[in-house]
N, C-alpha and C positions, 0 to 999 in steps of 0.2 A: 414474531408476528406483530406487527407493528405498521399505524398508519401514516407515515409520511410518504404522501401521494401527492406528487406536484404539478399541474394543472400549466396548461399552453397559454403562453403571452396572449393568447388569442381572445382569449377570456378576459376585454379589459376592463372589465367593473372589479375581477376579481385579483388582477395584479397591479391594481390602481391602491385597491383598498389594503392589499395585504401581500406586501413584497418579500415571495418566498426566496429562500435563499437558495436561488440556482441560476444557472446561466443561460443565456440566449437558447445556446443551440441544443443544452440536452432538454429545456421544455417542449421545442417545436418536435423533437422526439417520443417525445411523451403522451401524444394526445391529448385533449382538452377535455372538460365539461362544457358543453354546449347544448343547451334545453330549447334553444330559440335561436332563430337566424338575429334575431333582435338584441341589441347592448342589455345585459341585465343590470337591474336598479339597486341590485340585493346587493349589499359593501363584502359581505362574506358570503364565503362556500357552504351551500344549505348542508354540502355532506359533511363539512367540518363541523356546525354546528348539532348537526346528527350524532357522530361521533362524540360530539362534549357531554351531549345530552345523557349520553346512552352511560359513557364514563361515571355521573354526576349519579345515574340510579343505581352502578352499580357500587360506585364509595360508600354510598347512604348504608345500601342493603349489604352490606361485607362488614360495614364498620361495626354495624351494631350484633353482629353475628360474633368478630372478635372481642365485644366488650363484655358481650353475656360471657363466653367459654372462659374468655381474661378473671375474669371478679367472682364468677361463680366457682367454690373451690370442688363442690360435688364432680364436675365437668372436666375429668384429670385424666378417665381412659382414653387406652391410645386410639380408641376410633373420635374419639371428641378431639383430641391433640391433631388428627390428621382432617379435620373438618377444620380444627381449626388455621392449619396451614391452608387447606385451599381458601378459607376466606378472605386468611394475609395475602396471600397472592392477587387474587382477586381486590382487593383491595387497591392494592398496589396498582396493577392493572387500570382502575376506574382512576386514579390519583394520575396515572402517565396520560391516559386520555386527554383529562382537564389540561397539565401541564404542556402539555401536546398543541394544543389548542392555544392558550394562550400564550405560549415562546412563539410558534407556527405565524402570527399575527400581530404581537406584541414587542417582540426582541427575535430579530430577524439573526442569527448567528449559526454557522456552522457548526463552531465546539457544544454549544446547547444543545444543538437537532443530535446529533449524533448522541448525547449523553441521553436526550431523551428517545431515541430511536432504541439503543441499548435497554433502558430502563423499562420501556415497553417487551420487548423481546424478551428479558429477563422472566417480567413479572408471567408474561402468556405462558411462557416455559414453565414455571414452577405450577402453574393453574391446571396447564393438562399435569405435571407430571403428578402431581397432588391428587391428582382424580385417580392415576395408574394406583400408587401407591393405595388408597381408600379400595380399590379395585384390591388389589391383592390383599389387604385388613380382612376383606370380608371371605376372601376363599378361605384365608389359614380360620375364620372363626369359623367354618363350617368344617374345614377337611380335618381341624385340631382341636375340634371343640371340648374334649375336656381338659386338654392343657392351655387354654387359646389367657385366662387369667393367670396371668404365670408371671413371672420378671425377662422369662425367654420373650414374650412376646411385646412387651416394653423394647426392650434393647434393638428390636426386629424393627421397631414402628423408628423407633431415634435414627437410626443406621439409614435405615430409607427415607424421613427429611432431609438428614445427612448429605446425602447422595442428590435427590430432587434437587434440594436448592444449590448444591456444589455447581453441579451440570447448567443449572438455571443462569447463575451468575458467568461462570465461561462463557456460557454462549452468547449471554447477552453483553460481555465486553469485549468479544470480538469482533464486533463494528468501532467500538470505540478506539482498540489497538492500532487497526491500521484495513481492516477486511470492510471496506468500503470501494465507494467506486466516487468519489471526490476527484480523483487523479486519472481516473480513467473511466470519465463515461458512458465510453461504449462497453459497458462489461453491467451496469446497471440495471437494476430487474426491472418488474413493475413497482416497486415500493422504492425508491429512492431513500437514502443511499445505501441502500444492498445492494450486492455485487448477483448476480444469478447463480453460483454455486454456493454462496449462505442461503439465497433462501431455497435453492433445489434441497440443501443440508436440513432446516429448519422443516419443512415440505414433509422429506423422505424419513425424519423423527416422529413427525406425527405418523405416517401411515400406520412405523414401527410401534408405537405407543397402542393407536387406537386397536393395529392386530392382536395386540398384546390384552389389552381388555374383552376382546373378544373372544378369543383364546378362553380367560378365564371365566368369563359372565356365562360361557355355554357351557365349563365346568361346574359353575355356581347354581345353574339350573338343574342338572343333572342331579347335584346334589338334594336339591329341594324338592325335583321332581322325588326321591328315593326316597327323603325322609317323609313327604307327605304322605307314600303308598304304605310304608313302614305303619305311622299315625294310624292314617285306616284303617289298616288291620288287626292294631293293636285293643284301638278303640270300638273296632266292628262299623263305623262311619259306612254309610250307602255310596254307592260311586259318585253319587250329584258331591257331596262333601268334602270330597277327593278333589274331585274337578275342579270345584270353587276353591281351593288352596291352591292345587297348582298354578290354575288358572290367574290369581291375583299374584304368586311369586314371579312365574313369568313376561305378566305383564308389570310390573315394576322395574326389572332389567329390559326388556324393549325399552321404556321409557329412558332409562339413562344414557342407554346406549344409543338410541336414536335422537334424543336431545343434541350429544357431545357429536355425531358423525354431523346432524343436518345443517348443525353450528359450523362446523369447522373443514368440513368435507369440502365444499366450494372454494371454498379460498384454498387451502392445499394444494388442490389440482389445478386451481386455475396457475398460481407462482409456479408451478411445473409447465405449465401448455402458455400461459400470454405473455407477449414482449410488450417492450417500453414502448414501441409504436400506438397499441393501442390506446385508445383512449380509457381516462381514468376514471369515467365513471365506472368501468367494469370493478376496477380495484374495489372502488368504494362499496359497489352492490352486492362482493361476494367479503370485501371484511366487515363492515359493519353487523352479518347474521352472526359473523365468531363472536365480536363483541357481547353477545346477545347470551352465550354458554354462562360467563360471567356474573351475567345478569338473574339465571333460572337457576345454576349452581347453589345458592341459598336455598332457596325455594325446595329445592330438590335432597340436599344433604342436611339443609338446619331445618328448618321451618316447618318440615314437616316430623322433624322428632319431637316427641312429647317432653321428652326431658327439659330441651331449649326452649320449648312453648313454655312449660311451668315457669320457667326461669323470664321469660318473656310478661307474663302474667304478675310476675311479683315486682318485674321494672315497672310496668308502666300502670299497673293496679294498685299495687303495694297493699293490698289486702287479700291475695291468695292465700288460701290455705290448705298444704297439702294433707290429702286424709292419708296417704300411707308412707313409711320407708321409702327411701330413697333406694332402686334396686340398680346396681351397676348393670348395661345392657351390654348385649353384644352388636355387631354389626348385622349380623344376621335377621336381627329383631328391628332392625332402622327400613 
């Protein structure tokens, strides 16, 4: 998932200012940005600067997520280790943006864009697949929850970095290898230089992924729907009590799961349905909201844990003091 989106000679303010590396004839295939029948005065592409922008809050917000879980030794279970890979990714992600942006405008080369075109594709890869994995952390700490602290579930959470970032890194060097369309491009998708079967490949992963969390989230409710009916009765709870637990478990999974579709859902379908004819703003209007998962993914997995707040609290206060034990959590409780 990656934005190297090239823009029609047409546009000559913007191929004046910033001589993207491609040829004649596959930008007049490509479609333009065009906002005005009128020369624009702007030196750069406002969506590329969108894009840096978007990159630039999400380094900020990832970096300091990895240097809390990094320094903090409390922060060692595997639901913290698996937040902590979606932030590296993430990370990673906002860092190819930036770089994206300035090789894109700055050092005009092939072997670059493709390294960063990879690099980007990699990091997106590891960001959802990082999300799947924290998706399955939290079924095994419900459906196993008295062995869920175990060394089994260590080895469970390593194995599946493992694998995320293996898959990550393939996919993301097979632009680099040779699965480009430099050589031929009529085979070129909307995201240059992808070829139309990497990204129907990339496309037809996510659907696979996001089915995949849905799958489990509507297990993971079930669950919670049971334990709260369990609770109630145990505790004699009036149904309003019931209701308001369910009610706040289920809307916590909407929110994730509607975050990561409303993100990423657009651009999926679109690199399945739009050709390189079209014009690029489409590209830019449906990747830039992915960019955006990146962005709330902190917000959503760190920021709102107490543990990472406390630890947030002693960086930049240095006079927190916690009043109790430090309790290992589950994911269940995030």
């Amino acid at each position: 998932m990656n934005d190297t989106v090239v823009v029609n000679d047409s546009a000559a303010s913007l191929s004046a200012a910033a001589p993207l590396w491609t040829d004649t004839d596959f930008s007049d295939r490509n479609g333009s940005l065009e906002f005005s029948t009128a020369p624009l005065d702007f030196p750069v592409n406002p969506w590329d600067i969108m894009l840096c922008m978007s990159g630039t809050v999400i380094a900020c917000e990832n970096a300091i997520v990895v240097a809390i879980i990094f320094y903090t030794p409390t922060l060692r279970t595997p639901m913290f280790v698996l937040i902590g890979s979606l932030a590296t990714a993430d990370l990673l992600a906002g860092m190819g943006l930036i770089l994206n942006f300035v090789f894109q405008y700055v050092i005009s080369s092939e072997t670059i864009s493709l390294i960063t075109v990879g690099f980007l594709v990699a990091s997106f890869t590891a960001s959802i697949s990082s999300l799947l994995a924290i998706t399955v952390d939290r079924y095994l700490s419900l459906y196993n929850a008295l062995t869920y602290f175990s060394e089994r579930t260590v080895q469970c959470v390593h194995l599946m970095l493992v694998g995320a970032w293996g898959a990550s890194l393939c996919v993301g060097l097979l632009p680099v290898l040779g699965w480009n369309c430099l050589t031929e491009p009529d085979s070129c998708s909307i995201v240059r230089p992808l070829t139309r079967s990497n990204v129907t490949l990339l496309a037809c992963t996510f659907f696979t992924i996001f089915a995949l969390m849905l799958a489990l989230y509507y297990k993971i409710c079930k669950i919670v729907c049971r334990h709260a009916h369990q609770i109630a009765l145990q505790q004699h709870f009036f149904a309003t009590t019931h209701y308001v637990a369910t009610k706040k478990g289920v809307s916590t999974l909407a929110i994730i799961l509607g975050t990561f579709g409303a993100s990423w859902l657009p651009f999926a379908i679109y690199c399945l349905v739009g050709e390189p004819e079209y014009p690029a703003v489409y590209t830019y209007a449906t990747l830039l909201p992915a960019t955006y998962n990146s962005m709330i993914n902190p917000i959503i997995y760190a920021y709102r844990n107490a543990d990472i707040q406390r630890s947030l609290y002693m960086l930049f206060c240095g006079c927190f003091q916690a009043k109790g034990a430090y309790r290992s959590r589950s994911p269940s409780e995030v």
